[in-house]
C-alpha positions in Angstrom: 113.9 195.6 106.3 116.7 194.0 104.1 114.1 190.6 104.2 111.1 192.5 103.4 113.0 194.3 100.4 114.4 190.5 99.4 110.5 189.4 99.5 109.3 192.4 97.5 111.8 191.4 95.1 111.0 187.6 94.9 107.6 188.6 94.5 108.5 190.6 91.2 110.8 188.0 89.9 107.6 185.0 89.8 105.3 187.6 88.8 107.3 188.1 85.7 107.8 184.6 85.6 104.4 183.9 85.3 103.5 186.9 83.0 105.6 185.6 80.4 104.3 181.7 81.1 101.0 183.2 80.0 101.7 185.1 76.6 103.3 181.9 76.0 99.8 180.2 76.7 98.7 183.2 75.0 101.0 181.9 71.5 100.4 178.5 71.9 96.3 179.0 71.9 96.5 181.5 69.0 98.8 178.4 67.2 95.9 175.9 68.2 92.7 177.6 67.4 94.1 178.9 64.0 93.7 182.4 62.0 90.9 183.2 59.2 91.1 186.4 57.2 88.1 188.1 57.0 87.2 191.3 54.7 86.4 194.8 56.1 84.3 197.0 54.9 86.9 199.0 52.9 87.8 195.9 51.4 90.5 194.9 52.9 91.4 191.3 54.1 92.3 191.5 57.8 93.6 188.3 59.8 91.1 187.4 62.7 90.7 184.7 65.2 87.5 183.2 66.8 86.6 183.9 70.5 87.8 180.8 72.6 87.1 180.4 76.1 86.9 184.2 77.0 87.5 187.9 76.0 90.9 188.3 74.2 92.0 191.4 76.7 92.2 188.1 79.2 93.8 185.3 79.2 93.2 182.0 81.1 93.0 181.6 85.0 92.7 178.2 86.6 90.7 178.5 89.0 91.8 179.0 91.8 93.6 182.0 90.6 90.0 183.5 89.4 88.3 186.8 91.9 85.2 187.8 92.2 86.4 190.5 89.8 87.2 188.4 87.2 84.2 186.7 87.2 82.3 189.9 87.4 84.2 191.5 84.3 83.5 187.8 82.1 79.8 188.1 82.9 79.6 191.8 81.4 82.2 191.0 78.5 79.8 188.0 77.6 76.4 190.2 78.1 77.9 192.7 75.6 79.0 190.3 73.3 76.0 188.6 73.1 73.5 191.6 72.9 75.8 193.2 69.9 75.2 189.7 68.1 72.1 188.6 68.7 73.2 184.7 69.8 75.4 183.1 72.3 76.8 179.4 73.0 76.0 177.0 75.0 79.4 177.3 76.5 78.9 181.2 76.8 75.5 180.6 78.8 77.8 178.2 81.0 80.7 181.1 81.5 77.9 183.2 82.4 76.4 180.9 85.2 79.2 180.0 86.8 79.7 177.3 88.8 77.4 177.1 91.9 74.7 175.0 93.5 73.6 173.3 91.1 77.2 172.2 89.9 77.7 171.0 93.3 74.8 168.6 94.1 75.3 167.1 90.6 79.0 166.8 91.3 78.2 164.9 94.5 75.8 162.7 92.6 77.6 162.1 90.3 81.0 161.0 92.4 78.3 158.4 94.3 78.2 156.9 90.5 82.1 156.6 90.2 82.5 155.1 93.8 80.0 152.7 93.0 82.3 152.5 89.8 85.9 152.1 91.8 84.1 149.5 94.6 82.7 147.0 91.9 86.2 147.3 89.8 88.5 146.8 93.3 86.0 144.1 95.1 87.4 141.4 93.0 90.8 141.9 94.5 89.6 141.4 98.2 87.6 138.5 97.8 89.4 136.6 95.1 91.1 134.2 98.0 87.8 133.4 99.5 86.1 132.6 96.7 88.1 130.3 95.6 88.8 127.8 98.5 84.7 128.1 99.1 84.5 127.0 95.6 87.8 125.1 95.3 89.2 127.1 92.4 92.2 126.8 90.5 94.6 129.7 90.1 93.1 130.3 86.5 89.2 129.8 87.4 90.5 132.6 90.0 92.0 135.1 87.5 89.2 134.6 85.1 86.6 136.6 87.5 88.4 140.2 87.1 89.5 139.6 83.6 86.1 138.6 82.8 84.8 142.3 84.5 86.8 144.1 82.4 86.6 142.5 79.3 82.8 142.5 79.7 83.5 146.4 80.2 84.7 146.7 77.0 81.6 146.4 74.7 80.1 148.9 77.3 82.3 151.6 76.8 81.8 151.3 72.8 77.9 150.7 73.3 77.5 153.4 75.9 79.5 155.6 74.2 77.1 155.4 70.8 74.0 155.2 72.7 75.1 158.6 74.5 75.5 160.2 71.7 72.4 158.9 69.8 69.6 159.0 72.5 71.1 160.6 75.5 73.8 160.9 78.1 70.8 160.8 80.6 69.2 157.5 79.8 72.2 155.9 79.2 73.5 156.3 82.3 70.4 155.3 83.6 70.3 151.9 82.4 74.2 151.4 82.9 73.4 152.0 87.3 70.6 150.0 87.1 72.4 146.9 85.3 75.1 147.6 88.4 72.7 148.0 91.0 70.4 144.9 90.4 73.1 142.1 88.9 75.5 143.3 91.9 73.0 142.6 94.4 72.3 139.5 92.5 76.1 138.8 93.0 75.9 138.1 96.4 73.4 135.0 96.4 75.4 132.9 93.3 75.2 129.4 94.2 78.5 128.5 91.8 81.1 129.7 90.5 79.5 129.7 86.5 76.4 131.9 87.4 78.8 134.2 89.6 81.1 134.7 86.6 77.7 135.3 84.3 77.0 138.3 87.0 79.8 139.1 87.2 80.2 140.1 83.5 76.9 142.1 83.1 78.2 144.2 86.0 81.5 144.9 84.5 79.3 145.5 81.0 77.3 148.1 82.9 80.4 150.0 84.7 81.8 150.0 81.4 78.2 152.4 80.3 78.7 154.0 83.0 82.5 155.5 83.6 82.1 157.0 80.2 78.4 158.9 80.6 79.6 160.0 84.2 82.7 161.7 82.7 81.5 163.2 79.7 78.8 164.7 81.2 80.7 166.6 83.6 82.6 168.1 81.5 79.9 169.5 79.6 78.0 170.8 82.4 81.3 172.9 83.7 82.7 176.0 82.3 85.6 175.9 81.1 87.6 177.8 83.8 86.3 174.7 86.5 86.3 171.3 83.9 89.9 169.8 85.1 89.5 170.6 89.0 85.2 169.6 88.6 86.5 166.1 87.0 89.3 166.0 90.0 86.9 167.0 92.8 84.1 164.1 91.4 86.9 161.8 91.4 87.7 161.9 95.0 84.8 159.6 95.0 86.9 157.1 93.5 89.2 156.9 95.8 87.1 157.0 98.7 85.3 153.8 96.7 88.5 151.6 97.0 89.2 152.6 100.3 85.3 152.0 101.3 85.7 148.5 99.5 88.8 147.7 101.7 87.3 148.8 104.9 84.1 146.4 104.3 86.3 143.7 103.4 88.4 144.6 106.9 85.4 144.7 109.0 82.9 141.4 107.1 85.3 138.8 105.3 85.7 137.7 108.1 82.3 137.4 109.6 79.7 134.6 109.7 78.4 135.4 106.3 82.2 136.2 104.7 82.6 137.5 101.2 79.1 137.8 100.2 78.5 140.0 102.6 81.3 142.0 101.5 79.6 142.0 98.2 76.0 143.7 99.0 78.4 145.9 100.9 79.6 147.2 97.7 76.4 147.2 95.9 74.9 149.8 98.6 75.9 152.8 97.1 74.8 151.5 93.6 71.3 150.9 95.1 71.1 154.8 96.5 72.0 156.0 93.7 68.9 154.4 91.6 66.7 156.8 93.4 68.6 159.6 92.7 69.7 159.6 89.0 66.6 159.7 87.4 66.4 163.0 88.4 69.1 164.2 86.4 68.8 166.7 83.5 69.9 166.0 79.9 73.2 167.9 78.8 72.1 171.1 77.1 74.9 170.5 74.8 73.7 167.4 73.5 70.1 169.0 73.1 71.6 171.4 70.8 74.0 169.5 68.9 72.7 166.1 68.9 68.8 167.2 68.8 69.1 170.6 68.0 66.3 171.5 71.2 67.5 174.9 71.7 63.7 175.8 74.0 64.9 172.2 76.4 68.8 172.8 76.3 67.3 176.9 77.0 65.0 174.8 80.1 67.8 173.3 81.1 69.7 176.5 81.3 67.3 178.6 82.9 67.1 175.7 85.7 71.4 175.7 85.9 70.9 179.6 86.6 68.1 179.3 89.3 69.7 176.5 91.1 72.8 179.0 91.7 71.1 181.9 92.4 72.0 184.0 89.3 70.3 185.9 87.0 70.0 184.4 83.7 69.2 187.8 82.2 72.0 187.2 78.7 68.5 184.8 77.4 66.3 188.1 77.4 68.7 189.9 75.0 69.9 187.4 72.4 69.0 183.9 71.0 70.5 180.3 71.8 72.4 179.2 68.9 72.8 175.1 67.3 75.7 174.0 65.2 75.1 172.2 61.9 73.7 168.9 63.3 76.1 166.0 61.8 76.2 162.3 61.9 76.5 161.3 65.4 78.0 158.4 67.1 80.0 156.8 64.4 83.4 155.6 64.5 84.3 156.6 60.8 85.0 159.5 62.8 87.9 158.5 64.4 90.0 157.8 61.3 89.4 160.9 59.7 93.1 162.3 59.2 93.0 165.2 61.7 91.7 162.5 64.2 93.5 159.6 63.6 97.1 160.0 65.0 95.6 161.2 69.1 93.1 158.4 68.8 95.8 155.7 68.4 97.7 157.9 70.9 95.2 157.9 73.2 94.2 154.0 72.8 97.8 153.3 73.9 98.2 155.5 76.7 94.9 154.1 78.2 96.2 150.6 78.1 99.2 151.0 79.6 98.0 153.3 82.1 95.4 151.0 83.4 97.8 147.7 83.0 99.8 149.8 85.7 97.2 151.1 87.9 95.5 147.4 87.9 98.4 145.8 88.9 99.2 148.3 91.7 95.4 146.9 93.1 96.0 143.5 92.7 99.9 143.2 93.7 99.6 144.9 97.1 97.8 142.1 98.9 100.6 139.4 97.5 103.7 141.4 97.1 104.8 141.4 101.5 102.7 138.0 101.4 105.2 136.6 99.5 108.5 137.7 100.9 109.4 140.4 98.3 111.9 142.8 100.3 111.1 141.5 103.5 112.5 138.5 105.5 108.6 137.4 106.1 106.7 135.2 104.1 103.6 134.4 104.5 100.9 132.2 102.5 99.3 134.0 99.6 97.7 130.7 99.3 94.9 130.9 102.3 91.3 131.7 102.7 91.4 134.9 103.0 93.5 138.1 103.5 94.8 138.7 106.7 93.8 141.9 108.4 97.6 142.9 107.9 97.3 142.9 104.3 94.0 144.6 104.5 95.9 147.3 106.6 98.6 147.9 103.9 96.0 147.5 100.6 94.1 150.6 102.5 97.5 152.5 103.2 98.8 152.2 99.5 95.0 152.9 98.2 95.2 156.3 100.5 97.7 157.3 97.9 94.5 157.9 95.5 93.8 160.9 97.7 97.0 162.8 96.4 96.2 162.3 92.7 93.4 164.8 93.4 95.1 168.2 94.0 97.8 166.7 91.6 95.7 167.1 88.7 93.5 170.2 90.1 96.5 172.4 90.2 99.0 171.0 87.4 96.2 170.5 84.6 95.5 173.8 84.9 98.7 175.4 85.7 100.9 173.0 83.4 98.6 172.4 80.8 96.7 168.8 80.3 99.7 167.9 77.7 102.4 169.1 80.2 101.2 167.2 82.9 100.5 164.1 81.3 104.2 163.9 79.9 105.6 164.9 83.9 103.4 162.0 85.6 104.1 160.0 82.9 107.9 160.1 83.4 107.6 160.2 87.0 105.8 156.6 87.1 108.8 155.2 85.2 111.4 156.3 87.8 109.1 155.1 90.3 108.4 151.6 88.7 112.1 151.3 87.9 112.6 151.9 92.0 110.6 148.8 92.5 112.7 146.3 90.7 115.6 146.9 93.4 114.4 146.4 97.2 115.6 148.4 99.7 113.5 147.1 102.0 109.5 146.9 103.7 109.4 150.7 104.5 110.9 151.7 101.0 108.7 149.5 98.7 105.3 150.9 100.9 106.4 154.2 100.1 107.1 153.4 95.9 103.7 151.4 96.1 102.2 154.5 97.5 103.7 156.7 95.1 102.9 154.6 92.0 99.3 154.4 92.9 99.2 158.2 93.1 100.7 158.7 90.2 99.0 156.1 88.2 95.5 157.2 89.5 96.5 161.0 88.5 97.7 160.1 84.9 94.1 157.7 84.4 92.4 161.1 85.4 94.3 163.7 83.4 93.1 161.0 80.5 89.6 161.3 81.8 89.9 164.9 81.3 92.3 165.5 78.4 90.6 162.8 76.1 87.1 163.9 75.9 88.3 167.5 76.2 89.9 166.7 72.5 86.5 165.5 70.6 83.6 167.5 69.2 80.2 167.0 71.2 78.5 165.5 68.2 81.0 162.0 68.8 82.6 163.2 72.3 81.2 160.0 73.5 81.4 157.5 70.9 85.5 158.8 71.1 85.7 159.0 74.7 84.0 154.9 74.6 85.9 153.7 72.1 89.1 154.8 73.3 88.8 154.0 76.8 88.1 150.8 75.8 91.5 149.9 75.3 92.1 150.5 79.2 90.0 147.2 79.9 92.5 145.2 77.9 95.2 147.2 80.1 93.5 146.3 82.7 93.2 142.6 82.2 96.9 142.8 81.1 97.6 144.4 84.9 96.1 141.3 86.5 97.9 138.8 83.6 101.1 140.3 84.9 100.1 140.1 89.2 99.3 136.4 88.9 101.4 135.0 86.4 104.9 136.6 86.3 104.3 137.5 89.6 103.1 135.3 91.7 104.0 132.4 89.6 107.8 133.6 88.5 109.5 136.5 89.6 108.0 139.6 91.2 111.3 141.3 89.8 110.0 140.7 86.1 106.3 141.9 86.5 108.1 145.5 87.8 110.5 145.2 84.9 107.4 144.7 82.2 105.7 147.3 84.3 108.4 149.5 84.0 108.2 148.8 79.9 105.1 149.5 80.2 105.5 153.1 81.6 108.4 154.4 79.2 106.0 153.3 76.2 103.9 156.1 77.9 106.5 158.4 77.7 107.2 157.9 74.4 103.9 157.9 72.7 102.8 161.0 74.9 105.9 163.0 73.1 104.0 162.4 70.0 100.8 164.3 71.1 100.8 167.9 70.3 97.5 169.3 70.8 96.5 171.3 74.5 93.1 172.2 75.7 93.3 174.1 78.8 91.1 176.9 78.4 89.7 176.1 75.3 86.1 175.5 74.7 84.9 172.6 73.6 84.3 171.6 69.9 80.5 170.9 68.6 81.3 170.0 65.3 84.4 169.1 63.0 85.4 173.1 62.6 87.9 174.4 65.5 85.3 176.7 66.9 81.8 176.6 68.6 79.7 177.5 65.5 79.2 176.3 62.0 80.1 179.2 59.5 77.5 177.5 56.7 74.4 177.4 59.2 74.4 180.2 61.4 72.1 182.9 60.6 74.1 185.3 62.7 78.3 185.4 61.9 79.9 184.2 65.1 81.8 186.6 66.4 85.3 187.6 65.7 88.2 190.5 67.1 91.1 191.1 65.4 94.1 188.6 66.6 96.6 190.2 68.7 98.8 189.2 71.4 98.6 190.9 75.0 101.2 193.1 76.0 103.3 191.6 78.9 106.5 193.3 80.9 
C-alpha cells in the first residue's frame, strides 16, 4: 500500500512538472509569434494573437503523447473555425487529414531516395584503398575522389534549392535521382581514374539536388504535430544506406569483380527509385504560394484525404486560401536583417557538424588499422579493407540507428533549440574522450557514441533549419545553407588523411574537438524555436498576408492557459 501511495504521489509530482513545462511552451510561443492589437466593435483596441499550430484552449503534444481524442477534438475545432470564416490553410487542411496512408508510402519512398543519398556519400570510404592500388594512386589523387563529391554537391544544393522553389520540388527531385541513378551506374565501368573522378562529380552534384528536395518536401506534407518524428522516421533510411553500403563492400570487394561491383551495388536502390518518383505529387504548399493553384494544391488535397481514408468534408464549407505571392528563390532574402544573424548561424553549425560526422566515416576503417589505443597495427596501406575493419565500420555505423528515437522524442519534448544545444555539448565531451585512450573497447564505444550523436545533431538541422524559413524561399534557404556542410564535409576528410593518418591521430580529435565547442558556442546565439509552430508562407510571422486576403485571418484574444 505504502508503494502504491509513493507511486500515486510520483505520478502527481511529473504531472505538475510537465504542466508547468508547458505554459512555459505556452509563454515562449506567445513571445515568438508576437501580439497585434486589433479594434472591437465598441471601439476599443484589444491585444490579439494569430492562431498557430492549433486551438488556443490546447497546447502542443508531440506526438506520441496525441489520443484519438485529441485528434478528434482538433478536427472539430478546425471544421468550426473554418466554416465561421469562410477559408482555411494549407496547413489547417493538413491538421485536418492527419497523418495516414498516404504519409506513409511517401515516407517510405522517399527514405529509398535518402539511402540512395547515404550509400553514394559513404561508398567512397570503402573503396578508396582499392581504387587506388588498381590505379596506382597517390595519397592525394586518393583524397581528391570524396572531396571532389562533395564539393560537386555544393552548387547542387544552391541550384536545387532555386529550381525548387521556382518550378517545383517535384521535377527537381526528378532530375537530381536520375543524374544519381544513370552517372552511378556509369561509375562502375570507368576505365581511369580522370573519367571516374568526372562521374564521380555529377553524382555528388545530383545528391546535392537531391538531399535538399527530399527534406523540404517532407516537411511540408506533415502536420505539424508529426514534422520532427516524419523527418526522423525517413531518415532511418539513412542509416540503413551506410550500413547497406558496408555490408556490400563485406560481401563483393572482395570478389572476382572487386570494387566495381561494390559500386552498381550502391546504385540499385537509385535505379528503383526512377520508377517510382515520377509518381509523386507536387507540394500543395508550393501550388499555393509559389503558383498560387489553389483548384491543383485543392487536387492534391482531396487525393492526401482519400489515400487515408478520411473525409475531406472542411473543402465543402469554406474556400482554400494563397498568401501574397512574392519573389521566390532569391538569395537577397537571406540578408534581410530579421534573417541574417540564423543564416550565418546556421551556415556554421552545418559545417562543423558535417566536418565531424565525415570524419567519424572515414576515420573508423584507419584509426585500429593504425595502432591508435591498441597494441596492433596493421597496414592502412593495402588493397583493400580487411573484413575486420569492415566488421567494426558496420558496428560504429549501427550507432546511426540511435540518432533516430533521439531526435523523435527530444525535438519534440525539448524543443528543436533545446536539443540542438544538449547534442551539441554532448559531442564535445565525447570528442574530448577520444584524445585520451583508454583502450580498443573504450574508443569503439566513443566512436559509436560520436556517430550517434553527430548523425542526430545533422538531423535536428534537417529539421530545425527549413522549419525556420517561409515556403516562398524554404528551399533556396534550406540549399544555400546546407551548402556549407559540403565544405564541412571535405574539411572531415582533410582532417582523416592528413593530420591523421599522416601526423598524429591525437591532433585530428583535438581539431575535432575545436570543432564541436564552436558548435556550442554559435548555437547559444540562436534564439528562435519552432516546435509546434506552423510554417511561414511569406515574410509576416503567420500563415496569411493581411494586405491580400479577402477574408481576415482569424484571430482570439491572447491569453495564457490556466495550469495547477
Amino acid at each position: 500500500t505504502r508503494r502504491s501511495s509513493d507511486l500515486n504521489e510520483y505520478k502527481s509530482y511529473l504531472s505538475n512538472v510537465i504542466k508547468t513545462f508547458k505554459a512555459a511552451m505556452d509563454r515562449t510561443s506567445s513571445q515568438n509569434s508576437g501580439e497585434r492589437t486589433a479594434i472591437n466593435s465598441g471601439g476599443e483596441a484589444e491585444s490579439y494573437r494569430a492562431i498557430s499550430h492549433e486551438p488556443q484552449d490546447t497546447s502542443f503534444r508531440p506526438f506520441f503523447l496525441v489520443n484519438d481524442e485529441d485528434v478528434q477534438r482538433r478536427k472539430e475545432s478546425l471544421y468550426e473555425k473554418a466554416k465561421q470564416t469562410g477559408h482555411y490553410s494549407i496547413d489547417d487542411g493538413m491538421e485536418y487529414i492527419g497523418l495516414g496512408r498516404y504519409h506513409y508510402m511517401w515516407l517510405f519512398v522517399y527514405g529509398i531516395s535518402s539511402m540512395s543519398q547515404s550509400v553514394e556519400l559513404t561508398l567512397t570510404s570503402v573503396i578508396l584503398s582499392s581504387i587506388g592500388c588498381e590505379w596506382h594512386l597517390s595519397l592525394i589523387m586518393k583524397v581528391i575522389i570524396p572531396c571532389a563529391v562533395l564539393l560537386a554537391a555544393i552548387p547542387g544544393d544552391f541550384i536545387g534549392g532555386y529550381c525548387a522553389d521556382i518550378y517545383g520540388r517535384k521535377i527537381t527531385l526528378i532530375v537530381g535521382q536520375y543524374l544519381i541513378a544513370i552517372f552511378g551506374v556509369l561509375s562502375a565501368f570507368m576505365p581511369e581514374y580522370y573519367s571516374y573522378l568526372v562521374v564521380r562529380c555529377i553524382v555528388g552534384f545530383g545528391f546535392g539536388i537531391t538531399v535538399v528536395i527530399v527534406i523540404v518536401q517532407t516537411i511540408e506534407l506533415c502536420p505539424t504535430s508529426y514534422r520532427a518524428s516524419a523527418v526522423a522516421l525517413m531518415f532511418i533510411s539513412w542509416s540503413i544506406g551506410v550500413c547497406y553500403t558496408v555490408i556490400g563492400a563485406y560481401f563483393l570487394l572482395n570478389s572476382s569483380y572487386g570494387w566495381r561491383a561494390v559500386v552498381l551495388w550502391a546504385a540499385l536502390p537509385c535505379v528503383i527509385l526512377c520508377f517510382i518518383i515520377p509518381f509523386m505529387d507536387e507540394s500543395p504548399k508550393f501550388l499555393v504560394i509559389s503558383q498560387n493553384d489553389n483548384k491543383a494544391a485543392r487536387e492534391v488535397m482531396q487525393k492526401i484525404a482519400d489515400a487515408n481514408r478520411v473525409d475531406y468534408d472542411i473543402d465543402n464549407v469554406a474556400e482554400l486560401y494563397a498568401s501574397a505571392e512574392e519573389e521566390r528563390g532569391t538569395t537577397r532574402e537571406l540578408v534581410r536583417t530579421e534573417n541574417r544573424c540564423k543564416t550565418i548561424c546556421f551556415a556554421i553549425c552545418f559545417f562543423f557538424s558535417n566536418m565531424l560526422y565525415i570524419a567519424n566515416v572515414y576515420d573508423v576503417a584507419y584509426l585500429f588499422d593504425s595502432g591508435y589505443c591498441s597494441p596492433y597495427k596493421g597496414s592502412h596501406s593495402s588493397c583493400t579493407l580487411t573484413l575486420t575493419d569492415l566488421l567494426l565500420d558496420l558496428v560504429v555505423s549501427s550507432g546511426e540507428f540511435l540518432s533516430v528515437p533521439i531526435v523523435a522524442v527530444c525535438s519534440e519534448l525539448m524543443g528543436r533549440l533545446s536539443s540542438v544545444r544538449l547534442l551539441a555539448i554532448i559531442i564535445s565531451v565525447v570528442t574530448f574522450s577520444c584524445i585520451w585512450c583508454f583502450g580498443e573497447i573504450v574508443l569503439l564505444v566513443e566512436l559509436y557514441l560520436s556517430r550517434a550523436t553527430t548523425n542526430a545533431l545533422l538531423l535536428l538541422f534537417f529539421i530545425y533549419v527549413p522549419e525556420s524559413y517561409p515556403t516562398y524561399m524554404r528551399s533556396v534557404a534550406f540549399g544555400v545553407t546546407n551548402l556549407f556542410s559540403n565544405f564541412g564535409g571535405v574539411a572531415g576528410i582533410l582532417a582523416v588523411y592528413f593530420l591523421g593518418l599522416a601526423i598524429s591521430w591525437k591532433l585530428m580529435f583535438i581539431v575535432l574537438f575545436v570543432a564541436s565547442l564552436i558548435i556550442v558556442m554559435v548555437t547559444w546565439i540562436l534564439r528562435h524555436e519552432t516546435v509546434g509552430i506552423r510554417l511561414q508562407d511569406n515574410r509576416n510571422h503567420d500563415t496569411t498576408d493581411l494586405t491580400q486576403q479577402q477574408h481576415p485571418p482569424d484571430y482570439t484574444p491572447d491569453y495564457t492557459p490556466q495550469t495547477s
